[in-house]
PyMOL commands that place a pseudoatom at each C-alpha (Angstrom):
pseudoatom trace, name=CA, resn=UNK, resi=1, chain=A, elem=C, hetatm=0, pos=[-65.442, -27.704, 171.830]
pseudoatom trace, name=CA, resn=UNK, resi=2, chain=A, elem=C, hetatm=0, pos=[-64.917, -29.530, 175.161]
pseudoatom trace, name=CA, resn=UNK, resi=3, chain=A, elem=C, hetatm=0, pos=[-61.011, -29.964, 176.306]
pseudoatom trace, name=CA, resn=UNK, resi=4, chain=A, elem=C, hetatm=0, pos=[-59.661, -33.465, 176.529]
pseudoatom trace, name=CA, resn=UNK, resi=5, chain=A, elem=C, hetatm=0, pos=[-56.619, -32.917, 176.541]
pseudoatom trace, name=CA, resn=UNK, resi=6, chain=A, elem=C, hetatm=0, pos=[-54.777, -34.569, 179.623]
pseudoatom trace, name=CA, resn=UNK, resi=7, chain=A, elem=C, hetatm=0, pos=[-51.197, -32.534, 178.952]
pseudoatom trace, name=CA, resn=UNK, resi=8, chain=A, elem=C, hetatm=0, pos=[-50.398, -29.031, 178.630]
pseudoatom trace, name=CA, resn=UNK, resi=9, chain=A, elem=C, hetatm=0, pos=[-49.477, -28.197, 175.083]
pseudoatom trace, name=CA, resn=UNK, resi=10, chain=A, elem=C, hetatm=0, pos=[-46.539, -26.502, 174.573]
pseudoatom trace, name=CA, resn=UNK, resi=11, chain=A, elem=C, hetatm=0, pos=[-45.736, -23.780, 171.843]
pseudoatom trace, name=CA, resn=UNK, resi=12, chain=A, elem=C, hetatm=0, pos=[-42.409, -24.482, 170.381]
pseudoatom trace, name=CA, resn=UNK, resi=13, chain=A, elem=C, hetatm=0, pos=[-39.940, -21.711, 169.311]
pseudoatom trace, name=CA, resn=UNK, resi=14, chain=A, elem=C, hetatm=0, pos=[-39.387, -23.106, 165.649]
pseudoatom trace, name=CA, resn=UNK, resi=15, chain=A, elem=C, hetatm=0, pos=[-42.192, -24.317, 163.415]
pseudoatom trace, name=CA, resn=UNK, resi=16, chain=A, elem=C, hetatm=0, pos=[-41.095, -28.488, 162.503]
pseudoatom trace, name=CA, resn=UNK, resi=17, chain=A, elem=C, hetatm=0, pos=[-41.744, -29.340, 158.977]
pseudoatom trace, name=CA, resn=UNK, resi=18, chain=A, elem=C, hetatm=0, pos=[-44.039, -32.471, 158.751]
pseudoatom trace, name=CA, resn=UNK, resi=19, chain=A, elem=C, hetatm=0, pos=[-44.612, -34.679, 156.055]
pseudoatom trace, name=CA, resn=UNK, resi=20, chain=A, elem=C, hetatm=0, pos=[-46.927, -37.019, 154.599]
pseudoatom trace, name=CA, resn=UNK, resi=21, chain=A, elem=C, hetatm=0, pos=[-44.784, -40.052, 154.899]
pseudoatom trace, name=CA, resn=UNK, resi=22, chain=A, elem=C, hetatm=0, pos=[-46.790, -42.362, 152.361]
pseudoatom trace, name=CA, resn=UNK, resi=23, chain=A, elem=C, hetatm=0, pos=[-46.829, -38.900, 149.696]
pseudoatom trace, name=CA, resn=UNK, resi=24, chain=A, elem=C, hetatm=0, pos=[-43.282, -38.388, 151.135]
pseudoatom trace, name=CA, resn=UNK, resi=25, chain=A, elem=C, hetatm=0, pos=[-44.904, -34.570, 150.674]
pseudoatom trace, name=CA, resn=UNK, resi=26, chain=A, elem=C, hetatm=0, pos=[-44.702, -31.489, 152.776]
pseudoatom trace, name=CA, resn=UNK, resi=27, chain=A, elem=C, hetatm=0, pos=[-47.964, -30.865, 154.691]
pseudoatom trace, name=CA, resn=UNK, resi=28, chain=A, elem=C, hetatm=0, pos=[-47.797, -28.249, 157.301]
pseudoatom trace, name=CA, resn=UNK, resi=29, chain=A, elem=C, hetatm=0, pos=[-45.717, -26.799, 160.367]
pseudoatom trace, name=CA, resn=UNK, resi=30, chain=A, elem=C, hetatm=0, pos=[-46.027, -27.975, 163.648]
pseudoatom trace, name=CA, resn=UNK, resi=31, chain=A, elem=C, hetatm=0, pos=[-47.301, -25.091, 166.176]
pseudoatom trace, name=CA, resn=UNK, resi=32, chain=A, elem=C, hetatm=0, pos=[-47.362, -27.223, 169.265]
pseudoatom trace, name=CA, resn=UNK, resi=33, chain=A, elem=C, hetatm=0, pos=[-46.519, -30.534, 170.520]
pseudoatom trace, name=CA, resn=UNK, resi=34, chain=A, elem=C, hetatm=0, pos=[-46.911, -33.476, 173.528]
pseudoatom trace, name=CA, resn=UNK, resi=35, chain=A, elem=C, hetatm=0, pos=[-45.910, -36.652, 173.778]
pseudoatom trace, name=CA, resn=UNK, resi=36, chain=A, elem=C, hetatm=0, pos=[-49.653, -37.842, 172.794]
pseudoatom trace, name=CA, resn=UNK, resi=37, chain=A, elem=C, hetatm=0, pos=[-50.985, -34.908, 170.273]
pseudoatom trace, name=CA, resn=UNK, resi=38, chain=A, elem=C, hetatm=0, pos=[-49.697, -31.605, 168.571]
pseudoatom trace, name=CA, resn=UNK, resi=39, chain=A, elem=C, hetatm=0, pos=[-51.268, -29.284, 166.224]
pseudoatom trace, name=CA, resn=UNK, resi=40, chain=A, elem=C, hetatm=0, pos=[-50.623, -28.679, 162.657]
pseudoatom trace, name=CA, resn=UNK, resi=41, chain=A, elem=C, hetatm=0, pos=[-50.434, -25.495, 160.410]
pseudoatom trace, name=CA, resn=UNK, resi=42, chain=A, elem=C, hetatm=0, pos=[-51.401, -26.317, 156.434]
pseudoatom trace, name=CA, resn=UNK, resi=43, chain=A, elem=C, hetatm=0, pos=[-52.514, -24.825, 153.616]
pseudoatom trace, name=CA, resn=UNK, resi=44, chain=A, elem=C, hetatm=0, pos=[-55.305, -27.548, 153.603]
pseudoatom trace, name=CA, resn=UNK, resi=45, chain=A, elem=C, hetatm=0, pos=[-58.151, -29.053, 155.602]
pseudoatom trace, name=CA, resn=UNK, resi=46, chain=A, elem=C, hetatm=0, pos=[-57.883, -32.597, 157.447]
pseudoatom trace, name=CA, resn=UNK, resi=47, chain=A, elem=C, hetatm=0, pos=[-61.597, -33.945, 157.740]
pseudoatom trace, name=CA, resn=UNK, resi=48, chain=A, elem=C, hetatm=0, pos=[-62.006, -35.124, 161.554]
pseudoatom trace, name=CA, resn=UNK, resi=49, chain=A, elem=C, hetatm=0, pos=[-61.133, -38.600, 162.158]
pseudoatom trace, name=CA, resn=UNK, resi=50, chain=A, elem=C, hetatm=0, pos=[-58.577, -38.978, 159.613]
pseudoatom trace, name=CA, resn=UNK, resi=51, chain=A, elem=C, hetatm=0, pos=[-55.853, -41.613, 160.372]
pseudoatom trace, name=CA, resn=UNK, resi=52, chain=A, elem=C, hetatm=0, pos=[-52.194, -40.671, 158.515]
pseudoatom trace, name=CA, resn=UNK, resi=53, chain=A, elem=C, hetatm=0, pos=[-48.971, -41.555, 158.503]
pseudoatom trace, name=CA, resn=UNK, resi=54, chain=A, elem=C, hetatm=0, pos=[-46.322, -38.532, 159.362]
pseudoatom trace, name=CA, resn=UNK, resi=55, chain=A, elem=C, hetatm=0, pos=[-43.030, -37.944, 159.376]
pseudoatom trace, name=CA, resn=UNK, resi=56, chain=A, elem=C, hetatm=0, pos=[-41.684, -35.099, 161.760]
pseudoatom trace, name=CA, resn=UNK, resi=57, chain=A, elem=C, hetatm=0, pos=[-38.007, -33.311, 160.213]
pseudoatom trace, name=CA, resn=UNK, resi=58, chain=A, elem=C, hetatm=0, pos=[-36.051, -32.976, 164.008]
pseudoatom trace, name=CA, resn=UNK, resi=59, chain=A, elem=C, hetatm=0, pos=[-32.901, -31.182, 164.169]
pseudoatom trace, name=CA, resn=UNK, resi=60, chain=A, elem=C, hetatm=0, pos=[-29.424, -33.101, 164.889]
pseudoatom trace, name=CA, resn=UNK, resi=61, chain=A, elem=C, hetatm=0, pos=[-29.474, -31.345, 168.632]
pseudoatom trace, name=CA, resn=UNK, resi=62, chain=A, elem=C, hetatm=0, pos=[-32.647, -33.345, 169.062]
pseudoatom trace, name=CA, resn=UNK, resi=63, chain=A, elem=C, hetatm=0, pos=[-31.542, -36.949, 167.734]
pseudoatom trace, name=CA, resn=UNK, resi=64, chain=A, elem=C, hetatm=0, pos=[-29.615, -38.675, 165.442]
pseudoatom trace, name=CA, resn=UNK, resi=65, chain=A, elem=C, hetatm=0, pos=[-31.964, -39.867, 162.834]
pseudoatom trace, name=CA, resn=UNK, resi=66, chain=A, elem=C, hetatm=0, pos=[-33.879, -36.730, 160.451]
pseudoatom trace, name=CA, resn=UNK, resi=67, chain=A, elem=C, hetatm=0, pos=[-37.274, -37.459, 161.203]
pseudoatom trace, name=CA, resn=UNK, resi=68, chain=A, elem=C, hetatm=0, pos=[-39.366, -39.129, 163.577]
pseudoatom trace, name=CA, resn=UNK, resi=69, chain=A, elem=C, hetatm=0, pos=[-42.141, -41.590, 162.150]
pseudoatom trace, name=CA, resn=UNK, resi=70, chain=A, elem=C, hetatm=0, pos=[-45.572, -41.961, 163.849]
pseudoatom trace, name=CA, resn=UNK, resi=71, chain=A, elem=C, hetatm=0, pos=[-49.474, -42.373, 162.826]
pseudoatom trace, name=CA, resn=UNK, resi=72, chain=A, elem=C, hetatm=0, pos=[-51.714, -39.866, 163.869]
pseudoatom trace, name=CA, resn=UNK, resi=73, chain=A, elem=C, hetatm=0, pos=[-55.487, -39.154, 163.905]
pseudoatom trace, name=CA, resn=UNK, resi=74, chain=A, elem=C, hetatm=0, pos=[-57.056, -35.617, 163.311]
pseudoatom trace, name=CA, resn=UNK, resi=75, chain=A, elem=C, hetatm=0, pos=[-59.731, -34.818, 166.642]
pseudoatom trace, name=CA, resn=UNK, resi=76, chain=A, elem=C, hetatm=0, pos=[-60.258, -30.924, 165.357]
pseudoatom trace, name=CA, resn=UNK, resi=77, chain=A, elem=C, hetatm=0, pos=[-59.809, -28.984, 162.212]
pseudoatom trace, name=CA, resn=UNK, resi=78, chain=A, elem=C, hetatm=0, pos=[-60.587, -25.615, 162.068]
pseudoatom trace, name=CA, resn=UNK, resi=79, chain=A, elem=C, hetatm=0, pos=[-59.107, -21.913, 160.345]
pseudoatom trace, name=CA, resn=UNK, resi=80, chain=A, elem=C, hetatm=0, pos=[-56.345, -20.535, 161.268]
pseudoatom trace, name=CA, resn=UNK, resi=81, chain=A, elem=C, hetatm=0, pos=[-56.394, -16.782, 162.206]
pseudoatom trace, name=CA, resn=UNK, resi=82, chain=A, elem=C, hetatm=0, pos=[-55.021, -16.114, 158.806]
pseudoatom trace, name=CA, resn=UNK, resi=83, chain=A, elem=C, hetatm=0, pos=[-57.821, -17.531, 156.272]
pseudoatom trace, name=CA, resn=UNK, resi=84, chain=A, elem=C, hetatm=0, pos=[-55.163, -19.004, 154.048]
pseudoatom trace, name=CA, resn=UNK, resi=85, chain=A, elem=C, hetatm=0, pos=[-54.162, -21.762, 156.475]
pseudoatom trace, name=CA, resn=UNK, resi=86, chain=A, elem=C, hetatm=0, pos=[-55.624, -24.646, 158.916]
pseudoatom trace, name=CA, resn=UNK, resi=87, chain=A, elem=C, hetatm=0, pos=[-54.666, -25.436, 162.392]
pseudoatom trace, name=CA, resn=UNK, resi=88, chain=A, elem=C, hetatm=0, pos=[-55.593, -29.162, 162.992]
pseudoatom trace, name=CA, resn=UNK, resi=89, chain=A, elem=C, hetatm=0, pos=[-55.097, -30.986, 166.494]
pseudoatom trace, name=CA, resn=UNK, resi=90, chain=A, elem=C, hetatm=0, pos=[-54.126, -34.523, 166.152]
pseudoatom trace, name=CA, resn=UNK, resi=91, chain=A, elem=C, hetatm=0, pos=[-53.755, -37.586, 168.565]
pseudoatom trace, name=CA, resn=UNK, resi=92, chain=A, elem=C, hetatm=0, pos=[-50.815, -39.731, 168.080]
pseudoatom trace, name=CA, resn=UNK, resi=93, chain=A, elem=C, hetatm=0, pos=[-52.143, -43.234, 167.745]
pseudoatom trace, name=CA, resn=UNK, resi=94, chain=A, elem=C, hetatm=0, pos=[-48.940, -44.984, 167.317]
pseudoatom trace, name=CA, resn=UNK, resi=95, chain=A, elem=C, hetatm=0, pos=[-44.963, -44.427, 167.958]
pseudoatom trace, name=CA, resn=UNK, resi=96, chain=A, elem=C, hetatm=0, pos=[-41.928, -45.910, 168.858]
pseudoatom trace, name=CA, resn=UNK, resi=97, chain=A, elem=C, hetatm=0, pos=[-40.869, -45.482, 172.593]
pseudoatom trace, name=CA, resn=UNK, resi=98, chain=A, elem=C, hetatm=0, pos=[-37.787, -44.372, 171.336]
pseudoatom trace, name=CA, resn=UNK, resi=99, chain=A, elem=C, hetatm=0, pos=[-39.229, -41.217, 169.096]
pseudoatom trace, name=CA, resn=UNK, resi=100, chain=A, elem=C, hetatm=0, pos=[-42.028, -40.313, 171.908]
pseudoatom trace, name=CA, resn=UNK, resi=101, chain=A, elem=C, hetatm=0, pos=[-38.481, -39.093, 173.849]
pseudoatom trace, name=CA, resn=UNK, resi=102, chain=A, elem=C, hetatm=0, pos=[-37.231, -37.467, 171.242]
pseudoatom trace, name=CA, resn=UNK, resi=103, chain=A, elem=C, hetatm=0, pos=[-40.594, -35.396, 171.213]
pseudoatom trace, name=CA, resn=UNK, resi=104, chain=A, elem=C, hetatm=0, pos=[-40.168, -34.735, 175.084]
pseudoatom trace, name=CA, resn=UNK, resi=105, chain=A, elem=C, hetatm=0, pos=[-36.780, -33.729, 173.990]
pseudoatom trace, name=CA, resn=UNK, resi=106, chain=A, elem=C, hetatm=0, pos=[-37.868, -31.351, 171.452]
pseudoatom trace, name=CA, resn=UNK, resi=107, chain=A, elem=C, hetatm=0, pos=[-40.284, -29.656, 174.010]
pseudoatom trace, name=CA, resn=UNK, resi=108, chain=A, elem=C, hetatm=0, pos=[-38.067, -29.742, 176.741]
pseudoatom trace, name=CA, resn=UNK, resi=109, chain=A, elem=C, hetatm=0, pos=[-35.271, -27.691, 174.218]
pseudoatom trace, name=CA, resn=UNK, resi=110, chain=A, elem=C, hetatm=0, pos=[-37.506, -25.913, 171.891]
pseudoatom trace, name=CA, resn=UNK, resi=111, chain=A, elem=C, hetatm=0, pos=[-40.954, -25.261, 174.107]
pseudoatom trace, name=CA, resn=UNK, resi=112, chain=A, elem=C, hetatm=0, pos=[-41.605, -21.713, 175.535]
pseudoatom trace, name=CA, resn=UNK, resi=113, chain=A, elem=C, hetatm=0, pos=[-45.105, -21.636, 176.636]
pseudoatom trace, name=CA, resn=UNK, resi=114, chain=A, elem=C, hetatm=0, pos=[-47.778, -23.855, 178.152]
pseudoatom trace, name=CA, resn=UNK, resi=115, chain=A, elem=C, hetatm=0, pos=[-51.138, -23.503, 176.884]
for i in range(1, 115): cmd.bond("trace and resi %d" % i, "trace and resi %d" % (i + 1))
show_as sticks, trace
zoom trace
């Protein structure tokens, strides 16, 4: 698969719960995050191309509000190194100026290692 990616990703220390914000359901972990993509851990599969609505659970060190809102297209879905799971890159389409600092926030606080 050919990189596009224009910014480093960066591993994060904790795993952030995200939701489905339209199921208002627990989907996955996020593994890695920038201010334009980050990668999900699920038990399930997200065909390529998907667009979805997410919610992000941030911690009160990060911001005020619980969660961060944004919609976000898959680009890659693939296994994860254990079979159970799915790591899935995604692109964020479409966030608030406000929440795409709290994301540099939360990479800036909770980010150990470029990759």
């Amino acid at each position: 698969m050919e990189e596009r990616r224009r910014t480093k990703r960066r591993y994060l220390l904790y795993y952030g719960r995200i939701y489905d914000e339209t199921a208002q359901k627990l989907i996955g972990y996020l593994v890695d995050i920038t201010e334009s993509g980050f990668m999900l851990l699920s038990d399930e599969p997200f065909p390529v191309g998907e667009m979805r609505r997410f919610k992000l659970e941030i911690t009160d060190d990060i911001g005020e509000h619980p969660y961060i809102n944004f919609k976000a297209k898959s680009v890659w879905c693939e296994p994860d190194i254990d079979p159970r799971h799915f790591d899935t890159g995604f692109e964020i389409e479409e966030i608030k100026p406000d929440d795409k600092q709290l994301i540099l926030a939360i990479v800036e606080k909770y980010g150990f290692r470029d990759n």
